[in-house]
C-alpha positions as protocol buffer text, in pm:
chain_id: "A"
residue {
  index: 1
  type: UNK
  ca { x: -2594 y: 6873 z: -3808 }
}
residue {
  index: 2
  type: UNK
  ca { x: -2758 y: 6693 z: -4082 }
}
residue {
  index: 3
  type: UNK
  ca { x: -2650 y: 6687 z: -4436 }
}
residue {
  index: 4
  type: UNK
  ca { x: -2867 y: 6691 z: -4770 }
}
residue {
  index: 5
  type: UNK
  ca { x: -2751 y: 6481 z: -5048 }
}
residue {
  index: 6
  type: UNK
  ca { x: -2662 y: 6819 z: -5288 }
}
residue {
  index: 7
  type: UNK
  ca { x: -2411 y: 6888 z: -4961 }
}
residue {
  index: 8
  type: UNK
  ca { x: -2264 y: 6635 z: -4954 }
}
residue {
  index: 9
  type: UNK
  ca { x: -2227 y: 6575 z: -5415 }
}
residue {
  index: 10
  type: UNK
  ca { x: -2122 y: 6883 z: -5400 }
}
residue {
  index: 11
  type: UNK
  ca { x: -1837 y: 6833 z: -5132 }
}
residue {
  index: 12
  type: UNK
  ca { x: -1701 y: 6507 z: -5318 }
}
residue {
  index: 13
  type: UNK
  ca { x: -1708 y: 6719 z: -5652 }
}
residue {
  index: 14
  type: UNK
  ca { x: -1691 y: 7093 z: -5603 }
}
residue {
  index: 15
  type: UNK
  ca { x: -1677 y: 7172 z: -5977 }
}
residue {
  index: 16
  type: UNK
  ca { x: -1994 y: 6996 z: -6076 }
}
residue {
  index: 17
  type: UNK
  ca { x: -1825 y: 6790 z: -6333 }
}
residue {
  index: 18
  type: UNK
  ca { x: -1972 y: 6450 z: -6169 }
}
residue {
  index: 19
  type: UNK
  ca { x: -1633 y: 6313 z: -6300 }
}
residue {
  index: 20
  type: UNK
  ca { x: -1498 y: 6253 z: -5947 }
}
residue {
  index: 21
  type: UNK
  ca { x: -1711 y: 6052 z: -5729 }
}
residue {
  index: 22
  type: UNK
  ca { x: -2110 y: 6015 z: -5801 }
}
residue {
  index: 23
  type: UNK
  ca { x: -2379 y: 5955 z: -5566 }
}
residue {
  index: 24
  type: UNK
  ca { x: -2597 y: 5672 z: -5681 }
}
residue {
  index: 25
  type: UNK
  ca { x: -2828 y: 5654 z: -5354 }
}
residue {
  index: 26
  type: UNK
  ca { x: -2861 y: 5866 z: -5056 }
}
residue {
  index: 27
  type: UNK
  ca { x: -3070 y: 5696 z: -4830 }
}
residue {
  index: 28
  type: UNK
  ca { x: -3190 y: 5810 z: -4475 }
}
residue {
  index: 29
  type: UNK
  ca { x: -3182 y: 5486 z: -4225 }
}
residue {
  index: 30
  type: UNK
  ca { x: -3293 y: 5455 z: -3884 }
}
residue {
  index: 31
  type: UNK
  ca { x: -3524 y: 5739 z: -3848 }
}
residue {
  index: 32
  type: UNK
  ca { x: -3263 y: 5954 z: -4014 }
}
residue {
  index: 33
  type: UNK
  ca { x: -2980 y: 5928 z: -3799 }
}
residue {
  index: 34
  type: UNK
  ca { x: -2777 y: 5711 z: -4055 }
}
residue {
  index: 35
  type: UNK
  ca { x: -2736 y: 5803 z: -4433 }
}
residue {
  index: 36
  type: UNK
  ca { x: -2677 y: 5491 z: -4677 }
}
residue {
  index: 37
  type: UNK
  ca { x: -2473 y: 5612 z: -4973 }
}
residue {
  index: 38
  type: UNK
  ca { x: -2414 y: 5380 z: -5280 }
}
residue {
  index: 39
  type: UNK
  ca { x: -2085 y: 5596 z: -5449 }
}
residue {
  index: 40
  type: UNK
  ca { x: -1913 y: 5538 z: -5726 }
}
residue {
  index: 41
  type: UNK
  ca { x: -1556 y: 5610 z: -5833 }
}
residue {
  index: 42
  type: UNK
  ca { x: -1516 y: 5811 z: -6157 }
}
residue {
  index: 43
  type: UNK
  ca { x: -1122 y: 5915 z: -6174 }
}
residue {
  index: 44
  type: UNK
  ca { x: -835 y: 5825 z: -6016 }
}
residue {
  index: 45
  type: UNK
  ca { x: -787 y: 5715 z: -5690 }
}
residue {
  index: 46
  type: UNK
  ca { x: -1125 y: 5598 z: -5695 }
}
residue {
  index: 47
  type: UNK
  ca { x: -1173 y: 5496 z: -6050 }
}
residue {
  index: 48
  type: UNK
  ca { x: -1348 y: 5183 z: -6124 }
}
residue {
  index: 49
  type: UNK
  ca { x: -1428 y: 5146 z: -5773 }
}
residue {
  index: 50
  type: UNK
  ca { x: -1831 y: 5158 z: -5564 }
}
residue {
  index: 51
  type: UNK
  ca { x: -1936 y: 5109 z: -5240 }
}
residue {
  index: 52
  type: UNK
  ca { x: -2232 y: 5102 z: -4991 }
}
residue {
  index: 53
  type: UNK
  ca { x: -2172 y: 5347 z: -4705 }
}
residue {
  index: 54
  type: UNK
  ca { x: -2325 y: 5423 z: -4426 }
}
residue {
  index: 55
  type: UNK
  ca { x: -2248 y: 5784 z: -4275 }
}
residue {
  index: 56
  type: UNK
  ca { x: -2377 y: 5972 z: -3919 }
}
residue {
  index: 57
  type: UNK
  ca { x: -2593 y: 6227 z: -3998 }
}
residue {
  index: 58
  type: UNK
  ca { x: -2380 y: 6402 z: -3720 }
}
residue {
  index: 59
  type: UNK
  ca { x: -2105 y: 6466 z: -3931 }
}
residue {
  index: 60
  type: UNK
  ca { x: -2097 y: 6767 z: -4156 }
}
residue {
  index: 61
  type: UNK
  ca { x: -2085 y: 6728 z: -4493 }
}
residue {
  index: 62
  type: UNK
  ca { x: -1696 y: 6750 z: -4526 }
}
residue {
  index: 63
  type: UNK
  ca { x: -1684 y: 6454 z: -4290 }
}
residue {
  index: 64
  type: UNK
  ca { x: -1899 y: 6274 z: -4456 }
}
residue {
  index: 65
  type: UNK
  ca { x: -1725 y: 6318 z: -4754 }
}
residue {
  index: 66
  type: UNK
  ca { x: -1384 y: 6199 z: -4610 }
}
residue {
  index: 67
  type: UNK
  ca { x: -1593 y: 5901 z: -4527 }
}
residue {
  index: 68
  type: UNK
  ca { x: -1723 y: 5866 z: -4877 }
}
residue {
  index: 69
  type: UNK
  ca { x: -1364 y: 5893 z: -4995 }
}
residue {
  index: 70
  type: UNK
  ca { x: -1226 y: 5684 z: -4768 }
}
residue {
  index: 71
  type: UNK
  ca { x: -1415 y: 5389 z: -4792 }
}
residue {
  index: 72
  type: UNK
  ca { x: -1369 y: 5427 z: -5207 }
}
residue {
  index: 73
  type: UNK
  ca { x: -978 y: 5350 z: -5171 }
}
residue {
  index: 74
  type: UNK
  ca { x: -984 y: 5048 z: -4940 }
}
């Protein structure tokens, strides 16, 4: 099931404050099967911190999200 990038902003900050964790880019790769995210860390545990991301379109937005979140506290 693919994910839109509103699905998946919206699963890394369910309030809408984009004070959590912001997508920068959402880009489609490989004839859509792979999303490229650039994120970026806005409060604690992911303050200060960005990343590039790649993410399965296969995964559901939740997933994706986990991903997302993740990747920001390595």
């Amino acid at each position: 099931m693919a994910f839109t990038e509103s699905q998946l902003q919206a699963q890394l900050d369910p309030a809408n404050t984009l004070r959590t964790i912001v997508i920068e880019t959402f880009q489609p790769l490989l004839g859509g099967t792979i999303t490229e995210v650039y994120a970026i860390g806005v409060v604690a545990p992911y303050a200060g911190r960005s990343r590039w991301v790649q993410v399965a379109q296969s995964n559901t937005p939740a997933q994706a999200a986990t991903i997302i979140q993740n990747k920001l506290r390595e």
